[in-house]
C-alpha positions in Angstrom: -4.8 -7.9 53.6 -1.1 -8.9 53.9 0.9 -9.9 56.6 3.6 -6.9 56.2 5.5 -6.3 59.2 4.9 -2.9 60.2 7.0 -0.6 58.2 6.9 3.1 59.9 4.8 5.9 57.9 5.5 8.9 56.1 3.5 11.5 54.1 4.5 9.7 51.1 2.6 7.2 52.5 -1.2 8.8 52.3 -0.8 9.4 56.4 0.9 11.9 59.3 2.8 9.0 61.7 0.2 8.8 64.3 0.9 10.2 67.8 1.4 8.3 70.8 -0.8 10.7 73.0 -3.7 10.7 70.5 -3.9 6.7 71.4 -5.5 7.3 74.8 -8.9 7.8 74.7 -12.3 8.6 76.1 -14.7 5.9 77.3 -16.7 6.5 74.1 -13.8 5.9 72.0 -13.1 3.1 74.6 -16.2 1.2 73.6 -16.1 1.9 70.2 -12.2 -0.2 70.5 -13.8 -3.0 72.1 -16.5 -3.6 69.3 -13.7 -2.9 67.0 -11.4 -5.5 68.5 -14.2 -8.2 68.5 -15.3 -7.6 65.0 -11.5 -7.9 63.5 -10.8 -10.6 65.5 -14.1 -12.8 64.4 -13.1 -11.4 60.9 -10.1 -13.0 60.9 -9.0 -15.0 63.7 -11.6 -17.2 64.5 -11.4 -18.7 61.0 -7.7 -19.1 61.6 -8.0 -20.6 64.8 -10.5 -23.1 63.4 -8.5 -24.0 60.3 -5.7 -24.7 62.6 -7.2 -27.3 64.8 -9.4 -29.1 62.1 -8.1 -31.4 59.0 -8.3 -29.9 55.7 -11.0 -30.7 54.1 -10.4 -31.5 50.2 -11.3 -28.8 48.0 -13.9 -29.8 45.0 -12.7 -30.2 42.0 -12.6 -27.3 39.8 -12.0 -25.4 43.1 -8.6 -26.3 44.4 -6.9 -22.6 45.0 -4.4 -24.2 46.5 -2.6 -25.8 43.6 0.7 -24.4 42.0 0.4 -23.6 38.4 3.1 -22.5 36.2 1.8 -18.7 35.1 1.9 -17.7 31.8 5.6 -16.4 30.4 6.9 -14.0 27.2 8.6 -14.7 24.9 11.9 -12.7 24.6 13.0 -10.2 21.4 17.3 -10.3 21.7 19.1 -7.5 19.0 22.4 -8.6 17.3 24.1 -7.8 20.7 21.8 -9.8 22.4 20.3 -7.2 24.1 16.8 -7.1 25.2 14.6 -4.9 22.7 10.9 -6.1 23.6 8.4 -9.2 25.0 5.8 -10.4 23.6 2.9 -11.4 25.8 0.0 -10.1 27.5 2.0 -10.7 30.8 5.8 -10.1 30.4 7.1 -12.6 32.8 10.0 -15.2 32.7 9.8 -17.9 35.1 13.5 -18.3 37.5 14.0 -20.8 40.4 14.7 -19.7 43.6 18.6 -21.3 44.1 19.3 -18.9 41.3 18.6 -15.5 43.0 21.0 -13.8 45.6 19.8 -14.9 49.5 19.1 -11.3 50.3 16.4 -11.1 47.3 14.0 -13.5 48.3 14.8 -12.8 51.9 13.3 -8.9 51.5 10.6 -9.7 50.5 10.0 -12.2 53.9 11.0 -9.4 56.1 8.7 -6.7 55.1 5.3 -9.2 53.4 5.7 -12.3 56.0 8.5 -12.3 58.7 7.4 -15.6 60.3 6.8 -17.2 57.0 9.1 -20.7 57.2 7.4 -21.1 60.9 3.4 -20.6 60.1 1.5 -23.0 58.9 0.1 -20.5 55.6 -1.8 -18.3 58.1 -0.1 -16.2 60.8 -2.0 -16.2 63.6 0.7 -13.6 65.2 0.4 -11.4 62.0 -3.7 -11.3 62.8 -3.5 -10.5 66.2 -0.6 -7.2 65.5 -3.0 -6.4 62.8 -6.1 -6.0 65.4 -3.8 -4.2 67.4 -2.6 -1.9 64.6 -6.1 -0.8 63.2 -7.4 -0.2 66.8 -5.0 2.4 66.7 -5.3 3.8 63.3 -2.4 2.4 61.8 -3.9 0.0 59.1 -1.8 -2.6 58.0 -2.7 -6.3 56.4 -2.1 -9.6 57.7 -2.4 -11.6 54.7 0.7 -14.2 54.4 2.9 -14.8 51.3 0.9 -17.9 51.0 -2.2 -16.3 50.9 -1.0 -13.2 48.4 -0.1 -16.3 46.5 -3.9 -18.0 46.9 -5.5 -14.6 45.5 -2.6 -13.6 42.9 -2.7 -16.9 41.5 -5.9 -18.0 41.6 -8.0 -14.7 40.8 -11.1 -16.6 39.6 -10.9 -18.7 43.1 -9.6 -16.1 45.5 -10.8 -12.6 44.3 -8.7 -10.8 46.9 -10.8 -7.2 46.2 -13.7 -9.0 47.7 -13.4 -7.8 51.2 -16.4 -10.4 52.8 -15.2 -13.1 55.6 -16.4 -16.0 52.9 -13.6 -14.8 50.8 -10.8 -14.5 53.8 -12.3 -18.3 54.6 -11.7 -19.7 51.6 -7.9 -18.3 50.9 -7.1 -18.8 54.4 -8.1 -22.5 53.4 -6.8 -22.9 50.6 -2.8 -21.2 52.0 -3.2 -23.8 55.0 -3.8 -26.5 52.3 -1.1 -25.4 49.5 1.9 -25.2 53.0 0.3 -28.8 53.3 1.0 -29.8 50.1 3.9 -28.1 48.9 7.4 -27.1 50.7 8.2 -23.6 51.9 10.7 -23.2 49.0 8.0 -23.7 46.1 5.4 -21.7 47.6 8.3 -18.5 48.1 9.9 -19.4 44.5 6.0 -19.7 43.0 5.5 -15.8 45.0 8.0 -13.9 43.7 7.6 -15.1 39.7 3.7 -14.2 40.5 4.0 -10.9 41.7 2.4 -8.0 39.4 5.5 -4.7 39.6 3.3 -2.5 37.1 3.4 -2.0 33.3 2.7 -5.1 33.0 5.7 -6.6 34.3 5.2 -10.1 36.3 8.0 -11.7 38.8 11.2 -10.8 39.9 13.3 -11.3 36.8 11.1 -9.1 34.2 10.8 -6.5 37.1 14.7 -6.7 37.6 15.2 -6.3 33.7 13.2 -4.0 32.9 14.0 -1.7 36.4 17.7 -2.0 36.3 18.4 -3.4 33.3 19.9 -6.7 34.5 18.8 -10.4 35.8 17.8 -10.9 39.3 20.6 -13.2 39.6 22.6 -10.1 39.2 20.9 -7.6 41.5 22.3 -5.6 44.5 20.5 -5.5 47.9 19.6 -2.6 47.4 17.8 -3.1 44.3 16.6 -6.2 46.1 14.5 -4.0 49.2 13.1 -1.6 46.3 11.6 -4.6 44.3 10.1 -5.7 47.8 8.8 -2.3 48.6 6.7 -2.8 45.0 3.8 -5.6 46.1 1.9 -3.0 48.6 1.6 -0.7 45.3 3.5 -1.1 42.3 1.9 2.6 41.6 2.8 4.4 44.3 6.5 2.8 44.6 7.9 2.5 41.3 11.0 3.5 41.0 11.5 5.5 37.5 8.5 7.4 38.7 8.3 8.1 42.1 12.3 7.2 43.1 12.1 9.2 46.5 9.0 7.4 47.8 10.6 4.3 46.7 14.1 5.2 48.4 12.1 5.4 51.7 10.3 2.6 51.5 13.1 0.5 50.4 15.4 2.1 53.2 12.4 0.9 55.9 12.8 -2.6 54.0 16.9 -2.4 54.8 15.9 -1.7 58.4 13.4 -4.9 58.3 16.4 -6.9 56.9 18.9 -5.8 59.6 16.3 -5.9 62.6 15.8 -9.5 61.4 19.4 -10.5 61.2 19.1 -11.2 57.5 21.6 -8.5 56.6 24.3 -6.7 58.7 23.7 -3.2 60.3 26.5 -2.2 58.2 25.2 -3.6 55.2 22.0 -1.9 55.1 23.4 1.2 56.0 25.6 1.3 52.8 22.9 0.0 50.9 20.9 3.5 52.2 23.2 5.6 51.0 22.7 4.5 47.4 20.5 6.5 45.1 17.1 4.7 43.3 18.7 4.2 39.6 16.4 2.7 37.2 17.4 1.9 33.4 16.2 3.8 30.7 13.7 2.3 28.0 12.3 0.3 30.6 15.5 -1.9 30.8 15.7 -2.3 26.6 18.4 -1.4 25.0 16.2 0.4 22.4 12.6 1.6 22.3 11.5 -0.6 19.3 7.5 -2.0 20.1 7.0 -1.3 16.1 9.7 -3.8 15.8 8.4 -6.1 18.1 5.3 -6.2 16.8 6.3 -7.0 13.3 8.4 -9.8 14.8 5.5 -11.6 16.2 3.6 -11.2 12.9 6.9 -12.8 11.1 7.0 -15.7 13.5 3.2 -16.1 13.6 3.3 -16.6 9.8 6.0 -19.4 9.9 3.7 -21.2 12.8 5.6 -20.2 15.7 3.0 -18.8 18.7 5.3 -16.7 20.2 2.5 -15.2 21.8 2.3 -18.6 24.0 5.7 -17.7 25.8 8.8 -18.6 26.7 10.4 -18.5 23.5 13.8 -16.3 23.0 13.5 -14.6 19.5 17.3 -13.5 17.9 16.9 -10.6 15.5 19.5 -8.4 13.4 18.3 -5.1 15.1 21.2 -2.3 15.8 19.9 -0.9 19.3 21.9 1.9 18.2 20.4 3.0 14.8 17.2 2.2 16.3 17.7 4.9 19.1 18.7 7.0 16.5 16.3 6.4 13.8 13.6 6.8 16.5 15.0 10.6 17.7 15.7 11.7 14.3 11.7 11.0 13.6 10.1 12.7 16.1 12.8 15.8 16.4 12.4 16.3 12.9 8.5 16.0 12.4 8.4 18.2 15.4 10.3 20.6 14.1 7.7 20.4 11.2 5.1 20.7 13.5 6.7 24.3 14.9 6.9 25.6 11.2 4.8 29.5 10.5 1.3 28.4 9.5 0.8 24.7 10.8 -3.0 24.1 10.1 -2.5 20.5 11.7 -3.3 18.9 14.9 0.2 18.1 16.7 1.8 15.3 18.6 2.3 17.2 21.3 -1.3 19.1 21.1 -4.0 16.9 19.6 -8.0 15.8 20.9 -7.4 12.6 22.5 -7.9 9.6 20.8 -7.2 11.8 17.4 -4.3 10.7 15.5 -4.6 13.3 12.5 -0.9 14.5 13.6 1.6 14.0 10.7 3.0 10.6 11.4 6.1 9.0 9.7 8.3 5.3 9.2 11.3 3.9 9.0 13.2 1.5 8.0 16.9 0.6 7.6 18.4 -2.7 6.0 21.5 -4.1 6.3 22.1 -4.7 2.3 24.8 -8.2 2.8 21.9 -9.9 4.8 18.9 -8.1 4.9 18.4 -8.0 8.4 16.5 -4.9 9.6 18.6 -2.8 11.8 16.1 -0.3 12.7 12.1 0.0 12.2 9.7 2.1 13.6 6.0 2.4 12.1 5.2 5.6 13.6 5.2 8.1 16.4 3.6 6.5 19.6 3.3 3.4 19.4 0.6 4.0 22.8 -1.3 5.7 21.2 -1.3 4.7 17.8 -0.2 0.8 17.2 -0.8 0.9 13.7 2.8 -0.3 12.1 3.0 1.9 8.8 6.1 0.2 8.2 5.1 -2.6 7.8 1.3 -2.6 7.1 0.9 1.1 5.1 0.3 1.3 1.7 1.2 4.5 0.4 2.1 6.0 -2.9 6.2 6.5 -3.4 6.1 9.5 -5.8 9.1 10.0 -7.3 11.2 7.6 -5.3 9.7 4.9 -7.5 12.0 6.2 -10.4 15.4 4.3 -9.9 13.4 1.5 -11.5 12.2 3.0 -14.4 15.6 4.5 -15.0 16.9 0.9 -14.4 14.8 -0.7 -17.0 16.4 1.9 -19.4 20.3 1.3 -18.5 19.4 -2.7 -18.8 17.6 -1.6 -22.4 21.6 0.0 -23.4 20.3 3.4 -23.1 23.4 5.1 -21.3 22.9 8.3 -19.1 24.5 10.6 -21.0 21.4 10.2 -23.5 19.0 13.2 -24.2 16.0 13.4 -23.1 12.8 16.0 -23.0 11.7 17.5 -20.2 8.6 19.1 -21.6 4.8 19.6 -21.8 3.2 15.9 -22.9 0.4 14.9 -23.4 -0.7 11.0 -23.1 -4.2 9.6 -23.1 -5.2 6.2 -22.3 -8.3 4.8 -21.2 -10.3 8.1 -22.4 -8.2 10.2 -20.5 -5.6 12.6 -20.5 -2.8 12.8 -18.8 -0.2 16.1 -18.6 2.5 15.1 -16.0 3.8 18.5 -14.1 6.8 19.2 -12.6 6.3 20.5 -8.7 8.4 23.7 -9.9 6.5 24.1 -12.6 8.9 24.4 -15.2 10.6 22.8 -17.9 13.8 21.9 -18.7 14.0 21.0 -21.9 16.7 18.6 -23.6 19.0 16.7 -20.5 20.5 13.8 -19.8 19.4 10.9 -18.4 21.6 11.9 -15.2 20.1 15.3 -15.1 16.6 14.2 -15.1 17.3 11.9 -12.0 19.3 14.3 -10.0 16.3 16.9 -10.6 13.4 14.6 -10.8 11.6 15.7 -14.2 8.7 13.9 -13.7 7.9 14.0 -18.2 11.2 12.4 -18.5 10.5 9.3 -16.2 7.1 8.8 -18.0 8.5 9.0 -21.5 10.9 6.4 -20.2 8.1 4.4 -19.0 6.3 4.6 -22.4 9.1 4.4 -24.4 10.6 0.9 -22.7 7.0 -0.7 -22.0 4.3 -0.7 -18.2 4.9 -4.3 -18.6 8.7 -4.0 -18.6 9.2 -1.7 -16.0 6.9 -3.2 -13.8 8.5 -6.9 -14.8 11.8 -5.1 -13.1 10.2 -3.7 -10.4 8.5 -7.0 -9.6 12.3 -8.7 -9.7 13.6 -6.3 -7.2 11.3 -7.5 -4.2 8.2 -5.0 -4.9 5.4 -7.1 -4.1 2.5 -5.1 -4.1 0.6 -4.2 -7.6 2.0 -1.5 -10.3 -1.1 -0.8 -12.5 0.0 -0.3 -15.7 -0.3 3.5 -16.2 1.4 6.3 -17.2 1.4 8.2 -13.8 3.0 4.5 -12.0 6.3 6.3 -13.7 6.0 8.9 -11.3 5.2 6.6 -8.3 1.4 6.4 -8.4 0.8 2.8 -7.3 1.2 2.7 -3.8 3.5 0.5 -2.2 4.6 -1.2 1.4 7.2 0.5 3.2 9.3 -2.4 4.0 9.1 -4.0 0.4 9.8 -1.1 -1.0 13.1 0.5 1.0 14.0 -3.8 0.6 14.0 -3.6 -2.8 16.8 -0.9 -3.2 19.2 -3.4 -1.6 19.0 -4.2 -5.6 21.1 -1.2 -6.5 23.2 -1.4 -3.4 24.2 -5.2 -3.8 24.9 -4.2 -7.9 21.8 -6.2 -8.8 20.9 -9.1 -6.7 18.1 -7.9 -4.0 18.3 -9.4 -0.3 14.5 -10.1 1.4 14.5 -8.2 4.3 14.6 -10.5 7.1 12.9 -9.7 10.7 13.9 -12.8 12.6 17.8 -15.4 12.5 16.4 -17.6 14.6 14.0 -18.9 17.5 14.5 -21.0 20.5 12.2 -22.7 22.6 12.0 -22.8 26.2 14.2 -25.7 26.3 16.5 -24.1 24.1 16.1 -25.7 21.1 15.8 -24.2 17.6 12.2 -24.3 16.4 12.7 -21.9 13.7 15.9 -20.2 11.5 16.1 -18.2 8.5 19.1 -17.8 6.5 19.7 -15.1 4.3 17.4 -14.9 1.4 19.1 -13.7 -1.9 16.2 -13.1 -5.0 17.3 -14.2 -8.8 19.4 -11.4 -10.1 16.9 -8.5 -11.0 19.8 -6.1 -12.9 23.7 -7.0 -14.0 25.9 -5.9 -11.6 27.6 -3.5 -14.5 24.0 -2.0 -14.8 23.6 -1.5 -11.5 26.9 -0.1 -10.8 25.9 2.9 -13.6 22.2 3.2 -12.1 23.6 3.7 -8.7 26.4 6.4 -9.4 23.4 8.3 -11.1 22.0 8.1 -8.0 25.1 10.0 -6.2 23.8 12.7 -7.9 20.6 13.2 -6.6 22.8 13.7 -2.9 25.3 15.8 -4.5 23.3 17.9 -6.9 19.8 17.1 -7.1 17.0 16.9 -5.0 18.4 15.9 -1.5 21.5 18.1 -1.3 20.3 18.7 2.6 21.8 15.1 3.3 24.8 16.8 2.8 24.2 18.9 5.1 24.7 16.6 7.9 26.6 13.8 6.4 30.2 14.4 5.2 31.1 14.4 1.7 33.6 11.7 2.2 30.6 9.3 3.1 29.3 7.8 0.0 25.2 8.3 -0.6 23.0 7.6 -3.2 19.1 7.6 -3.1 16.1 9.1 -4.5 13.6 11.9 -3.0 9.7 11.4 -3.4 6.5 13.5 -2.7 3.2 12.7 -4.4 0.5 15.1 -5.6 -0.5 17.8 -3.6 1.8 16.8 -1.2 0.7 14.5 1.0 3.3 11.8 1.0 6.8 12.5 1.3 10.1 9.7 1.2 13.8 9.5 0.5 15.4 6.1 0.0 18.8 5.8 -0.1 21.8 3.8 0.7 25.8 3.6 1.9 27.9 0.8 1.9 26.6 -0.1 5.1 22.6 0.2 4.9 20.0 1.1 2.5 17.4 2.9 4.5 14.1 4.6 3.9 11.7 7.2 5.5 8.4 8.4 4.9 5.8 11.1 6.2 2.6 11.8 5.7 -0.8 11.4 7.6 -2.9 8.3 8.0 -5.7 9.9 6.4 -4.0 11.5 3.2 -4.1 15.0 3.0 -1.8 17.9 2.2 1.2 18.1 4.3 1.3 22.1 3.7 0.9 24.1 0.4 4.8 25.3 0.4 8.2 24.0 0.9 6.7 20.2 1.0 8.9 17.8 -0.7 11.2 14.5 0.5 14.2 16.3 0.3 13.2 18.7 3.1 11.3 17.1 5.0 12.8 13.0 4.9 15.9 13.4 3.4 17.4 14.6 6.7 15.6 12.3 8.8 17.8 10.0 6.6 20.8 11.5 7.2 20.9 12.5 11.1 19.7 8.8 11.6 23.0 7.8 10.4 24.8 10.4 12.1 23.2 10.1 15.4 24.7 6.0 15.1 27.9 6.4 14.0 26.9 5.2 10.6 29.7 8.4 8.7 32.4 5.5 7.4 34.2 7.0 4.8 34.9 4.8 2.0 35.9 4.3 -1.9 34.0 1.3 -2.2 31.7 2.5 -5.0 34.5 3.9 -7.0 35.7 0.6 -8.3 33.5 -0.5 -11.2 32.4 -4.0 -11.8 33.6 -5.7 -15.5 31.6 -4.5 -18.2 32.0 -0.7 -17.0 33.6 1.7 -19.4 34.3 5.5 -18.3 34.6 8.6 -19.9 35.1 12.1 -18.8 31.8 14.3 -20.6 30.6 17.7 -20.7 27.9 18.1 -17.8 26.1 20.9 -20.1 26.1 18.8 -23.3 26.5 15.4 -22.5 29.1 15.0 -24.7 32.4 14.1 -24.7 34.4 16.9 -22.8 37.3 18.8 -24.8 40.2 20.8 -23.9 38.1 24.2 -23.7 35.3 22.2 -21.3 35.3 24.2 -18.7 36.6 22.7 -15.3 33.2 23.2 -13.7 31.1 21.0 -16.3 33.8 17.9 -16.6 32.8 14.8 -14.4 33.1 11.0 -15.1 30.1 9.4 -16.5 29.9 5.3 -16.5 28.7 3.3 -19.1 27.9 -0.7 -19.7 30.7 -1.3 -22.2 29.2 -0.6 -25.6 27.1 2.0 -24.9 29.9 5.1 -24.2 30.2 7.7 -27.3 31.5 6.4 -30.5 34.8 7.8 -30.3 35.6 5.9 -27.4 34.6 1.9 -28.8 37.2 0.1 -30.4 37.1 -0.8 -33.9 37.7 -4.3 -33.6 38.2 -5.2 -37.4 40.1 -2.0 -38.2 42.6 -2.9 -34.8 43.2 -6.2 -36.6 44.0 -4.7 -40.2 46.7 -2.9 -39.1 48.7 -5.9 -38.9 49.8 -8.6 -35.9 49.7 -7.2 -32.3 53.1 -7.0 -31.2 54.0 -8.5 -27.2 
């Protein structure tokens, strides 16, 4: 029980205010007080009273519940802005001292939990004797001290304050007489409020003021103050982003307390009434990222760091912003799914509990200058369904695993404009035979390297892949940052081997950074409690995996999958004048679906599919549909639409021509205006009539300056 002064009822309380006339009473009920007042007061006065008269006896060892110990902390994950995005620890708590908070703070919580606290010697004999009074006359109320909350709160193995026999009262009014004995009034009301539990796992008064209002309790308004006092009697019933108008009240009876008490002005707490409860959103984080944070903790737990211990402050490259967005872009859009005619699937929103057979989906955006991740989520509710698919999934890539096949063949001098066959093949290996399909069925025939890419003929990209070597392919792929295993078959072309989200998306910062892949980096740098620097990662370039004039070409090809090929729908949403380039996925009866692009900015990946693999739906299933526009209203939604000419600048060792789209030749005078574009080739590869005959320029006679 807690020594609270009396704070006056309401419905919103559990009880109708009792009524003065229903006090009086009968000599029945007469008797029944007296019992009543004699068994509350041996309960909990007589202890008291003989605690206060005899010396403290020392408690045994292993038993002292009145000792201060420091409680367990989090450690804290910052974004770029160094804005709070998550904590890790099984209680989010960071430790302040009491000269640090605002009077008013620390004083609400003494007028409504312990009004005589600086004057009692742990146990409030006063407190007891209004509480008799109080539950004689229905209105039950504690009388438990600070002191004592503090005995039972931090000492739960010692003190179990549920236990409601006298032994128990005995022993924590002991051990509160004992710890104001041994310790001043400041440490035991500084020790209080970074104990007390506010819900959701939040512990003392700076993670509550954080993650309530989105700022530090040095910073809070008395107002805020009285509502985090009004929490201790039930962080449940009072918490403000739930319940704010039973949490005004209270908090408004805690104003009264302060100003009765002469710790605030009347004024004062009467303009601190008229405010409205306003709690942050995402629980006081900038961004809702526990996908993030968990990943983080798995990063700094591999490099030795327990950040599951506490108090460490953890500085990441996250973009609160394209997190947000990333994070609404998922779940609008695989909601919309969800709505389509003829859904066979369980839903998010409609699903047996404890069944996660919804569709689920990832993301995951890079910054491609340092690798930092800007945004990450691993899947739908985190709540319910912890697994991080970002980070931890293996699933196959489809047809997103291309760019590196078609990258092997630029670095092999084969230039885009080259002919290839879309057609029926036939390959066996290993006794088998394999007949790769295209998901419209048809084929094409003879096109160019570009076309095949922009329309994803799946024959071309495995005639590629047999034609330049498994081994060679997957020696590129390897180079990029791909770090799970390619087997060395013919359906790998077509994105058979599964892969790991992150690796994957990380190792098209290859194309974007013209060759040189970044590894994606979760963490910059850690500090201990003290401040110091116990860990730092700088950025982590890999050996060149492509020359930058290789790149350039693969990457422009690329522009045409956006423009003209399988994820058109990005341009939909994004404007034209935003460079894109990226490839579309979906696997065999489609069950996984991607697109993996990049800007200037980012390179970014999503991905959908279940946990379990099964088909998405029969019809209108593929990664231009479905996680291309994920893609693109992630970047949208953040203010990630800068226009830019950035890619039209070709590195040295680029040669241009303009060619016939149809043909792949050369275009003429009567090409018309419709099939002309620019096509980019490593110097030595463009059409014959374009390469300079360098023993013919020298016969002609001396170059004149």
């Amino acid at each position: 029980m807690k020594a609270r002064t009396r704070v006056p009822r309401t419905p919103t309380d559990g009880q109708p205010t009792p009524n003065r006339g229903q006090t009086r009473c009968g000599i029945t009920t007469c008797v029944v007080g007296y019992f009543m007042t004699m068994r509350w007061f041996a309960f909990l006065a007589a202890p008291c009273l003989l605690l206060a008269q005899q010396p403290v006896v020392q408690p045994s060892a292993g038993g002292e519940a009145w000792h201060l110990i420091t409680p367990p902390q989090s450690s804290q994950v910052f974004a770029r802005d160094g804005s709070l995005v998550g904590e890790i620890g099984h209680e989010w708590r960071t430790i302040v001292s009491l000269k640090s908070l605002p009077p008013f703070l620390p004083n609400a919580f003494i007028a409504v939990e312990d009004q005589r606290f600086y004057s009692h010697n742990g146990v409030d004999l006063v407190g007891i004797a209004g509480a008799i009074k109080d539950n004689l006359l229905g209105a039950s109320r504690g009388a438990s001290t600070i002191t004592q909350q503090l005995v039972g709160n931090m000492h739960p193995d010692l003190v179990n304050r549920r236990d409601p026999s006298p032994m128990r009262k005995l022993r924590e009014q002991k051990a509160a007489i004992e710890m104001t004995r041994r310790y001043s009034k400041q440490q035991v009301l500084e020790a209080y409020l970074n104990q007390i539990n506010f819900g959701h796992g939040w512990y003392g008064v700076e993670t509550a003021a954080r993650h309530y209002f989105g700022k530090s309790a040095a910073q809070v308004t008395l107002a805020e103050a009285a509502t985090l006092a009004a929490m201790p009697k039930s962080p449940v019933q009072y918490d403000p982003a739930k319940f704010p108008d039973r949490a005004k009240h209270r908090r408004d009876a805690i104003l009264d307390l302060m100003a009765s008490q002469k710790m605030i002005s009347k004024d004062d707490a009467a303009a601190a009434r008229r405010l409205p409860i306003k709690t942050a959103p995402n629980g006081g984080m900038s961004a809702s990222a526990p996908y993030f944070v968990d990943a983080v903790r798995a990063a700094a737990e591999r490099v030795g760091v327990k950040v599951g211990d506490g108090g460490y402050r953890i500085m990441t490259g996250l973009d609160p912003a394209l997190q947000r967005a990333a994070l609404s872009a998922l779940m609008d859009e695989t909601a919309a799914i969800e709505t389509r005619p003829g859904w066979k699937h369980p839903t998010l929103a409609v699903h047996p509990r404890g069944n996660t057979d919804y569709l689920e989906g990832a993301v995951v955006a890079i910054d491609p200058q340092t690798g930092d991740v800007r945004a990450l989520v691993g899947g739908r509710d985190h709540a319910e369904a912890p697994y991080n698919r970002a980070t931890n999934g293996l699933r196959q890539p489809g047809s997103s695993f291309k760019p590196f096949v078609y990258g092997r063949a630029i670095l092999d001098s084969m230039p885009p404009n080259t002919i290839v066959y879309d057609t029926a093949i036939t390959i066996t290996y290993d006794r088998q035979s394999y007949r790769p399909k295209n998901s419209d069925g048809e084929f094409l025939g003879g096109i160019t390297m570009r076309e095949a890419i922009a329309k994803s003929r799946n024959p071309v990209a495995v005639q590629l892949w047999q034609k330049l070597g498994a081994d060679s392919v997957i020696a590129f792929a390897k180079r990029a940052g791909i770090s799970t295993s390619i087997s060395p078959y013919p359906s790998s072309a077509i994105g058979a081997s599964v892969v790991r989200p992150i690796d994957f998306i990380g190792a098209y910062t290859t194309i974007a950074r013209l060759g040189t892949p970044v590894d994606p980096r979760l963490i910059v740098k850690i500090d201990d409690r003290e401040g110091k620097t116990v860990y730092e990662r700088d950025v982590q370039t890999l050996p060149s995996a492509l020359p930058p004039n290789a790149a350039f070409v693969l990457r422009d090809m690329m522009r045409d999958v956006v423009e003209r090929g399988t994820a058109t729908s990005i341009r939909r949403i994004l404007p034209a004048d935003v460079p894109v380039a990226g490839k579309t996925g979906t696997t065999d009866d489609n069950t996984d679906v991607w697109f993996v692009g990049m800007t200037p900015d980012i390179v970014a990946g999503v991905w959908l599919g279940f946990d379990r693999p099964q088909m998405i739906a029969a019809h209108n299933v593929a990664g231009g549909s479905l996680a291309a526009p994920i893609f693109a209203r992630m970047l949208d939604r953040a203010g990630y639409t800068r226009a830019s000419d950035e890619w039209s600048t070709p590195p040295s060792g680029v040669t241009s021509a303009t060619l016939d789209r149809q043909t792949g030749k050369l275009a003429s005078e009567t090409t018309p205006t419709d099939r002309r574009y620019v096509e980019y080739f490593i110097t030595g590869t463009e059409p014959g009539a374009l390469r300079v005959n360098v023993r013919r320029l020298f016969g002609l006679g001396p170059i004149v300056f």
